[in-house]
Legacy VTK file of the C-alpha trace (Angstrom):
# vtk DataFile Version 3.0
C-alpha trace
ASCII
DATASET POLYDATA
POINTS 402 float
26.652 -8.291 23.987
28.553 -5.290 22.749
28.364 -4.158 19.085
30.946 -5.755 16.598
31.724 -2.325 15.613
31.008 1.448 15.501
28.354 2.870 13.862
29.429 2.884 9.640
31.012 5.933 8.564
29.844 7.945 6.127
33.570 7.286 3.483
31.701 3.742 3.453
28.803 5.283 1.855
29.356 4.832 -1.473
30.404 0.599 -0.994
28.305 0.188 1.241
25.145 1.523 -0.925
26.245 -0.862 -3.693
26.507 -3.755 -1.068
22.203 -3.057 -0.417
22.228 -2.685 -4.199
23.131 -6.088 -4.468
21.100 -7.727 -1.665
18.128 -6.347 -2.579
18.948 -7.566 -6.089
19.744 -11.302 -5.204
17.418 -11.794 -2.288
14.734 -14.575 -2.899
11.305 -14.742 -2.559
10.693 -17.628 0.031
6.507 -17.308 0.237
3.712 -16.601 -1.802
3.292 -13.106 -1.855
-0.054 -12.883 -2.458
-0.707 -13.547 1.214
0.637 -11.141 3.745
0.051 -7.186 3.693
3.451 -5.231 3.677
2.084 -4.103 7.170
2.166 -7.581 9.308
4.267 -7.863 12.051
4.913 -7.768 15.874
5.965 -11.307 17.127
5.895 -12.437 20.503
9.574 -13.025 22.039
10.924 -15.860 20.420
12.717 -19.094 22.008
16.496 -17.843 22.769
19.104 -19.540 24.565
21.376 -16.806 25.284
23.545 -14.863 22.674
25.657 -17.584 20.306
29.671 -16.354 20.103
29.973 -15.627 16.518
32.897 -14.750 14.086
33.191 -11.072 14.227
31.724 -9.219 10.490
31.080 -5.798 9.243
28.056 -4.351 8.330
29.779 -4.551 4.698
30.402 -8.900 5.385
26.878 -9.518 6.592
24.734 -7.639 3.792
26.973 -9.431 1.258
26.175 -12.895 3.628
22.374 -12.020 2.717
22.860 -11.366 -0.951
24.933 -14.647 -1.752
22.113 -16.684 0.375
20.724 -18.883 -2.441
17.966 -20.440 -0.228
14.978 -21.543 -1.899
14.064 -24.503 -0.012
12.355 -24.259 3.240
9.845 -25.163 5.360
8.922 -23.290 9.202
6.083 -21.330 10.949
6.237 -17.731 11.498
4.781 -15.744 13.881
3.228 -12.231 12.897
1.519 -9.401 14.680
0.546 -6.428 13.520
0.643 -2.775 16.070
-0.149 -0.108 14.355
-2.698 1.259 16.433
-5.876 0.629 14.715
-8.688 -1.656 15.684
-8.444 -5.199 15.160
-10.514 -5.933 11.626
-11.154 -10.068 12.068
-12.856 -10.989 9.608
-14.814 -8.158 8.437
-11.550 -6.463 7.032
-12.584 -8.382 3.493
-15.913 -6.787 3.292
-13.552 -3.304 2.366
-11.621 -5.609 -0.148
-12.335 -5.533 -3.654
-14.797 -8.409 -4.551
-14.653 -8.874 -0.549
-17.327 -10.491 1.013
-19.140 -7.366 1.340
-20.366 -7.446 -1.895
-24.034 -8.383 -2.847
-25.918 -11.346 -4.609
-24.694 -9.767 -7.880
-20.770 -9.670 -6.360
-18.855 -12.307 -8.333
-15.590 -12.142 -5.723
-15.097 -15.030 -3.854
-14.363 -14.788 -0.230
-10.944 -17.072 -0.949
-9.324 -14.046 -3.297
-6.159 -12.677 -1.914
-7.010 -9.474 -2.584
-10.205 -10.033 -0.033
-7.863 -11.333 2.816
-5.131 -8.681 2.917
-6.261 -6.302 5.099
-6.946 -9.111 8.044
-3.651 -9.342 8.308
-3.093 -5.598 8.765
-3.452 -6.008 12.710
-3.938 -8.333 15.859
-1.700 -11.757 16.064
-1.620 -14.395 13.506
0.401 -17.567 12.555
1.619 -18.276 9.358
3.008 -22.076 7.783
5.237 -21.495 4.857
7.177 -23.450 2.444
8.615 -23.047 -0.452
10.514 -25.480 -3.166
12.241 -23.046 -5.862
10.775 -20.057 -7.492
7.490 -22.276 -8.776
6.773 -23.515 -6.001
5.346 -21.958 -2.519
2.556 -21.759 -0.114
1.347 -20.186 3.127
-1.502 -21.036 5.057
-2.981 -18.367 7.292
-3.696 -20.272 11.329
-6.895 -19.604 13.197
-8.559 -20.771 15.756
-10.961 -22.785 14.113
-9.652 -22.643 10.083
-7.139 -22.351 7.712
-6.704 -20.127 4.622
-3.886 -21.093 2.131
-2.657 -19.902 -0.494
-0.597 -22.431 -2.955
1.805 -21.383 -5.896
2.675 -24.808 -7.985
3.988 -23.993 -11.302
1.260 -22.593 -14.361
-1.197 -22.572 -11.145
-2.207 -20.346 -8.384
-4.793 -21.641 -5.876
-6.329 -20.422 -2.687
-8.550 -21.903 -0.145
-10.773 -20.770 2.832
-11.562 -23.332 4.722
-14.053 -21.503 6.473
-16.165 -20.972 3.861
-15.180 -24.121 1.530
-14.360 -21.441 -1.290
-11.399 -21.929 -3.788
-10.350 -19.193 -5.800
-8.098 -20.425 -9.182
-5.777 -18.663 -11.186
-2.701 -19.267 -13.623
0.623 -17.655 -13.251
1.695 -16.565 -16.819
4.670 -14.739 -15.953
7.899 -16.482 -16.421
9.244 -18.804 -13.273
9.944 -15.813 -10.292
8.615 -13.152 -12.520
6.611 -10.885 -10.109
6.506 -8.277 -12.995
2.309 -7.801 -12.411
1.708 -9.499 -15.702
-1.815 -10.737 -16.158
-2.119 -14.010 -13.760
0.951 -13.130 -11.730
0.502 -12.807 -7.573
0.817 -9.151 -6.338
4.848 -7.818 -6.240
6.704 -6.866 -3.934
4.157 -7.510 -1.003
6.330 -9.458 2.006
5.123 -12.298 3.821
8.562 -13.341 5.222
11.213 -12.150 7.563
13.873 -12.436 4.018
11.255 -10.423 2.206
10.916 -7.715 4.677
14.471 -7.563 5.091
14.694 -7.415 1.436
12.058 -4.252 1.490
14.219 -2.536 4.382
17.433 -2.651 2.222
16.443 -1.133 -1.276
15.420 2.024 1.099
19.156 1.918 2.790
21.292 4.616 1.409
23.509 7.017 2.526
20.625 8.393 5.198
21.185 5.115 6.816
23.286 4.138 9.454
23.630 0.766 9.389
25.855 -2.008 11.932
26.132 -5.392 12.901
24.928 -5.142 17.118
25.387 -8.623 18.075
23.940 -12.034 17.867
21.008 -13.819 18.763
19.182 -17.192 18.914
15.957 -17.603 16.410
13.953 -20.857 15.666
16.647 -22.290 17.446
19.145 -21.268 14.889
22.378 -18.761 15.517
22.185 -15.121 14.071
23.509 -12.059 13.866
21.846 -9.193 14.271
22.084 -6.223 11.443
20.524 -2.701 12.378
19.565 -0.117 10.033
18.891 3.199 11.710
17.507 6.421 9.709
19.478 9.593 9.849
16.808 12.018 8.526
14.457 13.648 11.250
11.197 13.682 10.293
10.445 9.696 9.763
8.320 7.403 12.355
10.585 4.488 11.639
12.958 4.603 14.521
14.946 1.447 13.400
14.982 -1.783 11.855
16.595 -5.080 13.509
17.206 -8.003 10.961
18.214 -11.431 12.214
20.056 -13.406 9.658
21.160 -16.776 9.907
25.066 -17.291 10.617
25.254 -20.336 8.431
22.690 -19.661 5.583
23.016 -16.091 5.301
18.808 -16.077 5.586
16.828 -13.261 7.427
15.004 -14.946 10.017
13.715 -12.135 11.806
12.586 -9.070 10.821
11.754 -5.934 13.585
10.587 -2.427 13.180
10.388 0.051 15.822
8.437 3.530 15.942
10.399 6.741 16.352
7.780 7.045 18.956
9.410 4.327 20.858
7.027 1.385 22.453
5.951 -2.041 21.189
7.312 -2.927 17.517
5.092 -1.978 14.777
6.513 -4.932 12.331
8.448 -7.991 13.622
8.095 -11.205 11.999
10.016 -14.186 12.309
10.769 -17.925 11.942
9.554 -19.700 15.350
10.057 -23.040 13.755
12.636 -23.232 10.566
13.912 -26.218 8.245
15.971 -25.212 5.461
15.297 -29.184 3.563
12.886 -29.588 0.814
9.762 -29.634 1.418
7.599 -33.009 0.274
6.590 -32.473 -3.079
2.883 -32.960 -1.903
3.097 -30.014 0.277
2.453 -27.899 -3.031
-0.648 -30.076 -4.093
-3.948 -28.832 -4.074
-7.575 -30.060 -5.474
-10.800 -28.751 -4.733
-13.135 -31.266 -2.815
-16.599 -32.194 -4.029
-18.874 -29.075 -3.129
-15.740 -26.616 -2.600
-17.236 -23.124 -4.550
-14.420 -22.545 -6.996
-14.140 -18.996 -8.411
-11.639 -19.387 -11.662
-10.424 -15.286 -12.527
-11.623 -14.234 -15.693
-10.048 -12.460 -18.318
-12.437 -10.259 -18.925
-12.576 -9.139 -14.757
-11.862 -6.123 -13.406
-8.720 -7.187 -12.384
-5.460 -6.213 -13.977
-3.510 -9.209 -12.450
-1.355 -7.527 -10.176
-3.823 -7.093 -7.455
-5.187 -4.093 -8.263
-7.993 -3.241 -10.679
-8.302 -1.513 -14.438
-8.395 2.288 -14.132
-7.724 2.211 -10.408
-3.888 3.260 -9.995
-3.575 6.861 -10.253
0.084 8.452 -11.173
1.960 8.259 -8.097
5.024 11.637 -7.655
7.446 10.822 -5.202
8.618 14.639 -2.970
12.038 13.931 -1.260
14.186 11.164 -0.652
15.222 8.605 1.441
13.257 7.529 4.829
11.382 11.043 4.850
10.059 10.920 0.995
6.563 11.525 0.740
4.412 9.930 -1.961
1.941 12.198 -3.390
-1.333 11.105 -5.694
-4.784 12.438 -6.369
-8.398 10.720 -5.821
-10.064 9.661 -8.557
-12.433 12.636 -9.614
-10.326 14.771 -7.737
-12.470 15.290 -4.820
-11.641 14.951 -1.028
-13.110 12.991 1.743
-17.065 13.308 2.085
-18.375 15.731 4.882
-18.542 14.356 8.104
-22.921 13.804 8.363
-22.816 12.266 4.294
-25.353 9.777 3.306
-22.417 8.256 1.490
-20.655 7.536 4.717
-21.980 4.899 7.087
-21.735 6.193 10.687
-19.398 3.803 12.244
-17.267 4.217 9.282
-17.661 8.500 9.716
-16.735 7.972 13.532
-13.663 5.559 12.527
-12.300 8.026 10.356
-12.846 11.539 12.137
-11.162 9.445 15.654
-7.910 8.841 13.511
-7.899 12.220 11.846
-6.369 15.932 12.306
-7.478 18.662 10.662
-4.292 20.894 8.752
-4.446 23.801 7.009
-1.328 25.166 4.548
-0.732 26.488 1.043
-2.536 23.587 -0.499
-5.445 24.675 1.497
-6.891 22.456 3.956
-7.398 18.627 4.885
-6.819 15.601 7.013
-4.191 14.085 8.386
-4.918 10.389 9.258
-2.204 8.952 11.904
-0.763 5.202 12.375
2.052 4.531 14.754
4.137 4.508 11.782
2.272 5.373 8.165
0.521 8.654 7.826
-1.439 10.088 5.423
-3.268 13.779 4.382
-5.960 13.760 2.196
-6.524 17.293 1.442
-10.494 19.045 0.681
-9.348 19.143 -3.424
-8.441 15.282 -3.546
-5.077 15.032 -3.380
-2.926 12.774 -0.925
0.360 12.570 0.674
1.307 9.608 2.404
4.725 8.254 3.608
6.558 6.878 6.946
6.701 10.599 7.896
5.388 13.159 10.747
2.720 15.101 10.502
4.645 17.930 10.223
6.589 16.277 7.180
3.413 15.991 5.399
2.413 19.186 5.741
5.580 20.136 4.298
5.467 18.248 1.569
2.228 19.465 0.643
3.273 23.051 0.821
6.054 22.331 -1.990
LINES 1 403
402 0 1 2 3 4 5 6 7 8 9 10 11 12 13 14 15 16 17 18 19 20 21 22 23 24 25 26 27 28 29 30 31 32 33 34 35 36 37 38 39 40 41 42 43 44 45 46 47 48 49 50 51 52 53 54 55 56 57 58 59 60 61 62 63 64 65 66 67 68 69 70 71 72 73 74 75 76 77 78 79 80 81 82 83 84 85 86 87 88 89 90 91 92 93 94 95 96 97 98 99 100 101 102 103 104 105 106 107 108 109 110 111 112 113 114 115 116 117 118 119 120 121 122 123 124 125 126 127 128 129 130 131 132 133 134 135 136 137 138 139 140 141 142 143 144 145 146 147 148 149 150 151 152 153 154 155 156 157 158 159 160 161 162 163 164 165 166 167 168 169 170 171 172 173 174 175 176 177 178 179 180 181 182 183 184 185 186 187 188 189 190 191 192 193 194 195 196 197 198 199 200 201 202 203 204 205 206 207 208 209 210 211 212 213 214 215 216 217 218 219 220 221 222 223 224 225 226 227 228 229 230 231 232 233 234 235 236 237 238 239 240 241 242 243 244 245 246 247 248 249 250 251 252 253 254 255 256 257 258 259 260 261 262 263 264 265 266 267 268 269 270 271 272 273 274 275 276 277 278 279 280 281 282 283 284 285 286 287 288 289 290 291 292 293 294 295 296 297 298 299 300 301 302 303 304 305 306 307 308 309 310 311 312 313 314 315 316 317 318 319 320 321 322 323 324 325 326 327 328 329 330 331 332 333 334 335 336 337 338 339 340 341 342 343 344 345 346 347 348 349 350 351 352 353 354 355 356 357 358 359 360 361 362 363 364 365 366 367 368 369 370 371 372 373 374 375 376 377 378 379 380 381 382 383 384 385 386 387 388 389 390 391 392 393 394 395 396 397 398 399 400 401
C-alpha cells in the first residue's frame, strides 16, 4: 500500500516536535521494566492477513493517537530477538552481571536478580508473557525451553523467580505508584520490555532531524494498525529507520522495528503475537515462594543503589552533539584504558572476544579501540575515556577529536 502522505516537511517541525513531546510524556509503561535490556528485539514475521483499509491520518493524527492511548490493562505474548551481531550469551551472560552467578561462595547475588538476567536477553530469540493491571501492577515471564523466569510487580512488592534454579529474589517498591524515578526499591527506568515502551524510547529522540510519516497499515496479533516511520536525517548514525505499529482502535504500539543503516535483518523488532487489551485476573499478579525456593530479600545496606546500578559506579556522563548522531562521552573508573592484550587480568577467551570486535584508531585524543555492533559502537581510548552512541566509526572518532 502506498504512503498516506509525503514525507513531513520541515514548517511542521516545530508542531510536530511538541506532538513527540507529548507522546513520550503520556505513554504508559505496560511491563515490568526490570526485565528486558533496551537492546531486545528482532521478531519473526508475524501473523498478517493482508493490509486492513484504514481512515487516512497524518503523521501529526497518529502520534497524538499514541499519546491519548490510556491503556493500562493488558494481557499478550511478545516475541523478541535480538541481532546485533554478537555471540549468543545463554545463560552464561549473568556470570558478567553484577551479583551474577559468576560470583563465588562468598557472592551474596542471587541468580533470580534482574540485574543478573539482563544481558541474556541482549541476543538470540526469546518469548516473553506480559500483563499488566494499572501502574502497580505488572509482570513478565521470560519462555525457555525447559523454564521460566518472571518477574512480578504487585503494589509495595517486587518479586522475581527462576525457575531453573528455584531462586526468588524480593524487593519493595518505595517509589510512589508509576514512579520509575530510581529511588531506593524502585525497578530500573526507562529500560523497555514492550513494543509501547520502545516506541516511547524512539519518540523522545524525534526532533527536527527526523523525518517522520504514516506508510500504511498492517495486521499484528491479529489486530489492525497503522504503520508510523521515523527516519534520521543526520549522516553519520547506524539507525537506518524505525517502523512502529500502533493499534487503529487503541492507539497502542504493537510493534516496534529497527533497521541498521547498514541495511539487512532488523536489529530491534518486538511485538505483540498474541494481544488482549481486558484485565488481567487479579491472580495473575500473585506470587509466593514455595517451600525450599532460596529467597534473596535486597538489603539496605547492599551495594545497590536501587536503580539497577551500584554505589560509586555511574561516572558523569557529557553528551557531544545532538540528535541521532550525539555521542555520549564518560571516563573509566581510575581513568585507565582497556588492559593489554596478553594481561593476567584478562581471561583468554574474554582477550580473543574483545580484540575480534575491536579496531584500533588513532586521533587527537591519542589512541584506542573502537568496538563495533550492527548498530551501538563504542571507543575506549588508552587514557580511559569512552565514547559511545548509535554512530559510525568515523563519528566517534570525531567526537573524540572535539
Amino acid at each position: 500500500m502506498a504512503p498516506y502522505e509525503p514525507e513531513q516537511g520541515t514548517t511542521d517541525a516545530e508542531e510536530l516536535s511538541a506532538g513527540r513531546r507529548k507522546a513520550a510524556r503520556y505513554l504508559v509503561p505496560v511491563a515490568v521494566a526490570g526485565v528486558a535490556a533496551a537492546t531486545i528485539g528482532l521478531v519473526p514475521a508475524l501473523a498478517s492477513g493482508g493490509d486492513p483499509d484504514l481512515p487516512k491520518l497524518t503523521a501529526q493524527e497518529l502520534i497524538e493517537k499514541i499519546a491519548a492511548s490510556d491503556t493500562e490493562q493488558l494481557s499478550g505474548t511478545v516475541k523478541i530477538n535480538t541481532d546485533l551481531g554478537l555471540p549468543s550469551f545463554g545463560g552464561g551472560a549473568g556470570a558478567f552481571a553484577p551479583g551474577g552467578a559468576g560470583g563465588g561462595e562468598d557472592d551474596k547475588g542471587s541468580a533470580a536478580d534482574p540485574a543478573a538476567k539482563l544481558l541474556e536477553l541482549a541476543s538470540g530469540s526469546h518469548t516473553l508473557r506480559v500483563a499488566a493491571d494499572g501502574p502497580d501492577k505488572q509482570k513478565v515471564s521470560v519462555l525457555d525451553d525447559a523454564a521460566e523466569y518472571s518477574v512480578i510487580h504487585n503494589g509495595d512488592d517486587v518479586w522475581a523467580y527462576d525457575s531453573a534454579t528455584n531462586e526468588a529474589y524480593h524487593t519493595k517498591d518505595t517509589g510512589k505508584s508509576g514512579d520509575r524515578s530510581g529511588k531506593k526499591g524502585d525497578l530500573p527506568k526507562d529500560v523497555p520490555a514492550t513494543p509501547e515502551e520502545f516506541a516511547r524510547q524512539a519518540l523522545k529522540a524525534a526532533d527536527e532531524t527526523t523525518s517522520v510519516k504514516v506508510d500504511g497499515s498492517a495486521k499484528v496479533a491479529g489486530r489492525d494498525a497503522y504503520r508510523l516511520v521515523l527516519k534520521p536525517k543526520d549522516a553519520g548514525t547506524t539507525v537506518g529507520q524505525i517502523t512502529i505499529a500502533v493499534d487503529a482502535k487503541t492507539g497502542t504500539p504493537l510493534k516496534f522495528t529497527l533497521t541498521p543503516a547498514s541495511g539487512g535483518a532488523a536489529v530491534v523488532d518486538v511485538g505483540f503475537t498474541k494481544v488482549d487489551f481486558a484485565a488481567p485476573s487479579a491472580s495473575t499478579f500473585d506470587f509466593k515462594p514455595a517451600k525450599g525456593t532460596k529467597v534473596t530479600e535486597e538489603d539496605g545496606g547492599s551495594a545497590k543503589d536501587g536503580s539497577g546500578g551500584f554505589k560509586g559506579a555511574e561516572p558523569a556522563v557529557n553528551v557531544i552533539g545532538e540528535g541521532w548522531t550525539s555521542v555520549a562521552e564518560l571516563e573509566l573508573p581510575g581513568g585507565q584504558g582497556l588492559p593489554a592484550s596478553g594481561s593476567a587480568d584478562v581471561p583468554a577467551d574474554a582477550q580473543r572476544f574483545l580484540d575480534s570486535l575491536g579496531d584500533k584508531v588513532s586521533g587527537k585524543f591519542g589512541s584506542g579501540t573502537v568496538f563495533k555492533t550492527r548498530l551501538i559502537n563504542a571507543l575506549i581510548t588508552d587514557d580511559g575515556k569512552v565514547y559511545v552512541g548509535a554512530v559510525t566509526k568515523d563519528a566517534l572518532v570525531e567526537a573524540a577529536n572535539r
